[in-house]
C-alpha positions as CSV (number, residue, x, y, z in Angstrom):
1,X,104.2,101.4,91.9
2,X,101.8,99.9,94.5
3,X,102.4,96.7,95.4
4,X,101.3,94.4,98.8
5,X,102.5,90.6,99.2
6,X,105.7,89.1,97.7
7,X,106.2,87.5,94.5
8,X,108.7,84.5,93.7
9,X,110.8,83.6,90.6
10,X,112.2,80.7,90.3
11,X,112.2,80.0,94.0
12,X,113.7,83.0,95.2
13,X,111.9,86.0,96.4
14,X,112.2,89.3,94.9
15,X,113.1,92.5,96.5
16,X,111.2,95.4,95.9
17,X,113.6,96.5,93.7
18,X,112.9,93.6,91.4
19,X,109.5,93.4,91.4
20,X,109.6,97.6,90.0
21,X,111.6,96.2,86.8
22,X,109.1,92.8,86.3
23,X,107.3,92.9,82.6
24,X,104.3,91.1,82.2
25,X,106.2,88.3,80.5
26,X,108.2,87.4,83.5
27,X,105.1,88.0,86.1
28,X,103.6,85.9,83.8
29,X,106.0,82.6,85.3
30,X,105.9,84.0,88.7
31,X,104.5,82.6,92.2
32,X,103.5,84.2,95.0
33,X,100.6,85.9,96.8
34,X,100.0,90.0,95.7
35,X,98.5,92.9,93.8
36,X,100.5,94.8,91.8
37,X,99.6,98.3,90.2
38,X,102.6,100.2,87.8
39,X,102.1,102.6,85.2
40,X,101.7,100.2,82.8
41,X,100.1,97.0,84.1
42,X,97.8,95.8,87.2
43,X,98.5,92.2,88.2
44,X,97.0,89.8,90.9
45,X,98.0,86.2,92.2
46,X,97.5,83.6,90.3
47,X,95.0,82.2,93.3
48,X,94.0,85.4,94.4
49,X,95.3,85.2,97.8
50,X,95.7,89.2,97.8
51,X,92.5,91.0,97.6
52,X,92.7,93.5,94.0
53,X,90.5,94.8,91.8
54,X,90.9,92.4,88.6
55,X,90.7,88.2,88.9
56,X,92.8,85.8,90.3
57,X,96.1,85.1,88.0
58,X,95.6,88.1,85.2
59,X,97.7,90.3,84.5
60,X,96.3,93.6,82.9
61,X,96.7,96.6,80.7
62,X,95.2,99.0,78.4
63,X,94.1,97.1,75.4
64,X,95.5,93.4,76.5
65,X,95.4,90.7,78.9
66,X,97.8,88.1,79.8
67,X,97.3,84.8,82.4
68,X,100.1,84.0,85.2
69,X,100.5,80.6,85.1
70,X,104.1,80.1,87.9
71,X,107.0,78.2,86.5
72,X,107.9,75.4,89.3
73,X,109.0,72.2,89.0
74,X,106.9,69.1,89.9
75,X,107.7,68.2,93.9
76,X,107.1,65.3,96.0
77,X,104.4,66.1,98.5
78,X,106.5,66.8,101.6
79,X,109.2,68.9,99.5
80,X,106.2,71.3,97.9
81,X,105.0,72.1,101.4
82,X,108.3,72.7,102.9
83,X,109.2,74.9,99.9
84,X,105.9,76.9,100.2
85,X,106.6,77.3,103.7
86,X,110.3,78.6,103.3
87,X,109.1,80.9,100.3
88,X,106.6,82.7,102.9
89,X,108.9,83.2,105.5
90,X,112.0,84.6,103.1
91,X,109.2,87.0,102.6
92,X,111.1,89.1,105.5
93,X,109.2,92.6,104.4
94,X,106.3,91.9,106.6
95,X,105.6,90.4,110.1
96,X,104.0,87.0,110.3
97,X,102.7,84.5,112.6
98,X,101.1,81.5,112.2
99,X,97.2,80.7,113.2
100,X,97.5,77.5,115.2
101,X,94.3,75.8,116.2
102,X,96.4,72.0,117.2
103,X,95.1,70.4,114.4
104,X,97.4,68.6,111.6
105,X,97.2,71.5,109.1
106,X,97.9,74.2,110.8
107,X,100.7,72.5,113.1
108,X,102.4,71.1,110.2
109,X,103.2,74.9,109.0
110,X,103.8,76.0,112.7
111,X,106.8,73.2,113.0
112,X,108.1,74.2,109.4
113,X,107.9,77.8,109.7
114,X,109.3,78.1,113.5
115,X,107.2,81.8,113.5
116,X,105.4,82.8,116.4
117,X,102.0,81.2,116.8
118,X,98.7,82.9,117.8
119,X,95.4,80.8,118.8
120,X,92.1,82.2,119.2
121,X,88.9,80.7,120.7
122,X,86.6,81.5,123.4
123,X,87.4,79.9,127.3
124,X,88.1,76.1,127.4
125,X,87.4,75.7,123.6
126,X,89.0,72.9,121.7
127,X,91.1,74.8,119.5
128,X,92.7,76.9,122.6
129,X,92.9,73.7,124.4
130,X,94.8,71.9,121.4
131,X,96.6,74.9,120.2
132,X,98.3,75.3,123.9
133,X,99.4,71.7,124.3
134,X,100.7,71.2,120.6
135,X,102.7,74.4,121.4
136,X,104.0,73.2,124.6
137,X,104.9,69.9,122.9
138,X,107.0,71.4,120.6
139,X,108.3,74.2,121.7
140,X,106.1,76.7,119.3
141,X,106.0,80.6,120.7
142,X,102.3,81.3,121.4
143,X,100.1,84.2,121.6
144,X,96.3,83.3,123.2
145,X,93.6,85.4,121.8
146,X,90.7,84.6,124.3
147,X,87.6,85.8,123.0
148,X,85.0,87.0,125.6
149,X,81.2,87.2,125.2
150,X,81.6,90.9,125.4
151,X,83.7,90.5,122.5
152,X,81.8,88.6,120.2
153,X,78.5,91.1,120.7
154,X,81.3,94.3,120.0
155,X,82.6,92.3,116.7
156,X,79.2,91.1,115.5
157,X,78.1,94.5,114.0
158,X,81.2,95.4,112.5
159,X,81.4,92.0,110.8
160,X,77.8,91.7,109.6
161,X,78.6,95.5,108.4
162,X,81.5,94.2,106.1
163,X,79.8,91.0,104.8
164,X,76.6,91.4,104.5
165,X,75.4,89.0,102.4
166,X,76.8,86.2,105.1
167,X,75.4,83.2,105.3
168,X,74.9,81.7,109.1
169,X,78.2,79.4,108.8
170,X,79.8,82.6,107.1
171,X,79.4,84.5,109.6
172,X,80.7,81.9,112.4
173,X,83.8,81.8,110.2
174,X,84.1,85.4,109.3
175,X,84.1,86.4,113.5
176,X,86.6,83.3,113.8
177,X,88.6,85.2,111.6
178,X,87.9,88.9,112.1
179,X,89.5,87.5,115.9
180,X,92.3,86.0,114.6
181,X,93.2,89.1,112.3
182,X,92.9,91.1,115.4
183,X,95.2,89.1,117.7
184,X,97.7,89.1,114.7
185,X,97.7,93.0,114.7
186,X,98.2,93.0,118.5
187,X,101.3,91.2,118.2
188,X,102.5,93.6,115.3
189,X,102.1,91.1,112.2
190,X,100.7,91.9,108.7
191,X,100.8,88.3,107.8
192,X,99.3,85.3,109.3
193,X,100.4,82.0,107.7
194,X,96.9,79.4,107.9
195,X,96.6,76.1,107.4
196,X,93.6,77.0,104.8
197,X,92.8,75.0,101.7
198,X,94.3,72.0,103.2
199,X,90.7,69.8,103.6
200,X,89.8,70.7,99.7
201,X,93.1,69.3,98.6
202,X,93.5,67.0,100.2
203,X,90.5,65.1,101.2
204,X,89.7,66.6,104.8
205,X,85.4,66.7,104.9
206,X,83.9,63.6,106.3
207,X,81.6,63.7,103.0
208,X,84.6,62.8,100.6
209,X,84.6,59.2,102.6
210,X,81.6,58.9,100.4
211,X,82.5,60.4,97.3
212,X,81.5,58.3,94.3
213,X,83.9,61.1,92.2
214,X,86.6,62.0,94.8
215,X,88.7,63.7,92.4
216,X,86.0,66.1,90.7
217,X,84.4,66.4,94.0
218,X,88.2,68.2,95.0
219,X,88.4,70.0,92.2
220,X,84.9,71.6,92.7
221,X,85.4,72.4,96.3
222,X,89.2,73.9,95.3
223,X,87.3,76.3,92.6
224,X,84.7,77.1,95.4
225,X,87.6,79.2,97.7
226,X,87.6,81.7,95.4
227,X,84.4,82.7,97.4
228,X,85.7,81.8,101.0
229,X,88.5,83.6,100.0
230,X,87.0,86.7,99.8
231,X,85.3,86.7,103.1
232,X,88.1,85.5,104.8
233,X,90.1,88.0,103.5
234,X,87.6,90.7,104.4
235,X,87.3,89.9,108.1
236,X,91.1,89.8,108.5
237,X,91.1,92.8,106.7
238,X,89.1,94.7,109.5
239,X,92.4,94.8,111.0
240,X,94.9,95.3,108.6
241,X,96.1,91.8,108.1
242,X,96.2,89.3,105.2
243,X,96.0,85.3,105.0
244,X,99.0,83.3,103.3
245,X,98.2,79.8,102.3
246,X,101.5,77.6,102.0
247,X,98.7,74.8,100.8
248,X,98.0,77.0,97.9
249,X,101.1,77.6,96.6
250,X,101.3,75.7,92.9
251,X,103.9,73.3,93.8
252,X,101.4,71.9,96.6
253,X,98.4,72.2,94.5
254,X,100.0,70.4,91.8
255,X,101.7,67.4,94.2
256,X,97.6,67.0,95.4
257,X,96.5,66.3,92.2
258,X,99.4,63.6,91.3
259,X,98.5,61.8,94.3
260,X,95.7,58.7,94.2
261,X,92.0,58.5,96.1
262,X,93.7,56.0,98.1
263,X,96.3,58.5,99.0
264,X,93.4,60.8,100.0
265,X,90.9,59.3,101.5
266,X,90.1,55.6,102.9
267,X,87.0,54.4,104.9
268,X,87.4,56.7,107.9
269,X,90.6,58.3,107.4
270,X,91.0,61.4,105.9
271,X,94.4,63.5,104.8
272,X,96.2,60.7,104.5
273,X,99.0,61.5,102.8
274,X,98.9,65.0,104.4
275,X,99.4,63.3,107.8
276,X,102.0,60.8,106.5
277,X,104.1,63.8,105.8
278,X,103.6,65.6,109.3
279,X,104.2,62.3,111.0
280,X,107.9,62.8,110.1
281,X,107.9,66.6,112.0
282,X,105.2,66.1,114.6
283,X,104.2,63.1,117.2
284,X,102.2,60.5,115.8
285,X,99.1,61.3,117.9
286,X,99.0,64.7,116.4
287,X,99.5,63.7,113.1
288,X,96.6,61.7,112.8
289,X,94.5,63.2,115.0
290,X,90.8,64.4,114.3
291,X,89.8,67.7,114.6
292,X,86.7,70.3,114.1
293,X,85.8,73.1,112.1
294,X,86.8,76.2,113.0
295,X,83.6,77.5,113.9
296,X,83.2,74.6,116.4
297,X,86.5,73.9,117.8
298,X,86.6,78.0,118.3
299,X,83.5,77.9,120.2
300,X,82.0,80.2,118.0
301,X,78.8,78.9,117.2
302,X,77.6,77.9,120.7
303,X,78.8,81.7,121.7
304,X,76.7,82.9,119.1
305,X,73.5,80.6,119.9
306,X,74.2,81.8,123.7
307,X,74.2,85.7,122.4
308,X,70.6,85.0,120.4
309,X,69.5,83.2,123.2
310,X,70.3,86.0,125.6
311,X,68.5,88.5,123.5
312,X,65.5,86.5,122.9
313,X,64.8,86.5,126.5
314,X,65.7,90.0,127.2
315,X,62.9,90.9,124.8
């Protein structure tokens, strides 16, 4: 048997053990984030969190082909999260951390799982900058991964290498990450919990304030991980490390989609009912506060403009 991630039945994790005796029937109810290969079946997530070699959520042998489709019960908002979280960290056969940039995603995980944090940006970025005072605030072990010019023009060829097909905001994203796989591995961890999928669910992009369609404008951008998924996955990879998404576990997927536009999104604010929830583990101010992307509150696209910059005037 080959098998990397955890899976879950019926809210409890399986041992290794378990998971050698699963038939497709039973995977076929089963959460969780992995690849599975046996003598007589290959199975993947149903979200394809864990990279394999057949789609997200099949489940696969000679001849047929079944669809894993987890049994879990409908949960208020707040309850799917903290259930998602606790899943991933009874997952005790690999090391995690949590990515921690300060903003309401990823510190809403941080608080819940009480794992060690990491943060990666370059000098004075916003994300190191938020990620050190939301740590001190509440008490969250952190790990700094300060990215160094020198850094970023040793990375850039191994990443372009990997993906590349990478768009220019790709790219930005991919280093952000190939970084934060590689401080993960440098404090022994396999695993890094992220705050991912969080702004498609839930109504994070200042363009859904003017979303004529909010709800199939979510759905579309939820479909459209699959791809992000892939090159996030791949940077990490570089290192030997995989993402876990608490946000994309079905019980929060489904709580998204029972709540209203006006839960989601109104005028100016975004996340709303994501933030009502963290307001009851976090200050107020860091609840509902604003944040950018991670290419920007990393500093990774001014680093990279700088790099260009630098080598157009060298030649």
């Amino acid at each position: 048997m080959q098998f990397r991630g955890w899976i879950e039945e019926g809210g409890r994790v399986l041992a290794p053990s378990e998971v050698a005796e699963l038939t497709p029937e039973r995977l076929c109810c089963c959460g969780g984030e992995f690849v599975l290969a046996t003598d007589r079946f290959t199975a993947r997530d149903r979200y394809g969190i864990m990279p394999g070699p057949i789609p997200p959520g099949v489940i696969r042998s000679s001849g047929r082909e079944w669809r894993i489709v987890p049994d879990v019960p409908d949960l208020s908002l707040e309850d799917a999260i903290r259930e998602a979280v606790r899943l991933r960290c009874d997952d005790r056969s690999t090391a995690s951390v949590v990515t921690l940039s300060g903003g309401v995603d990823s510190t809403l995980i941080a608080v819940l799982a009480d794992l060690p944090c990491i943060a990666v940006g370059f000098a004075g970025s916003q994300d190191l900058c938020a990620a050190t005072d939301a740590a001190d605030r509440l008490g969250l072990s952190l790990t700094v991964g300060e990215i160094t010019d020198e850094d970023l023009e040793e990375a850039l060829p191994r990443v372009r290498a990997a993906l590349p097909a990478a768009s220019r905001m790709d790219l930005e994203l991919a280093l952000t990450g190939y970084f934060i796989g590689k401080t993960a591995a440098a404090c022994g961890a396999e695993k890094v919990l992220t705050g991912q999928a969080a702004d498609e669910l839930f109504g994070g992009y200042a363009r859904y304030g003017r979303s004529v369609h909010l709800r199939a404008d979510l759905d579309a951008d939820f479909a459209g991980l699959a791809v992000q998924r892939v090159r996030d996955a791949t940077a990490a990879g570089l290192s030997g490390v995989w993402y876990s998404m608490p946000y994309m576990d079905e019980r929060v997927v489904r709580a998204s989609r029972n709540l209203a536009d006006a839960e989601l999104v109104a005028s100016d604010l975004r996340k709303i009912a994501l933030r009502k929830v963290a307001a009851k583990y976090l200050p107020e101010d860091l609840a509902w506060k604003p944040k950018k992307a991670m290419q920007y509150g990393s500093g990774m696209t001014a680093a990279l403009r700088r790099m260009e910059k630098r080598m157009r005037e060298f030649v």
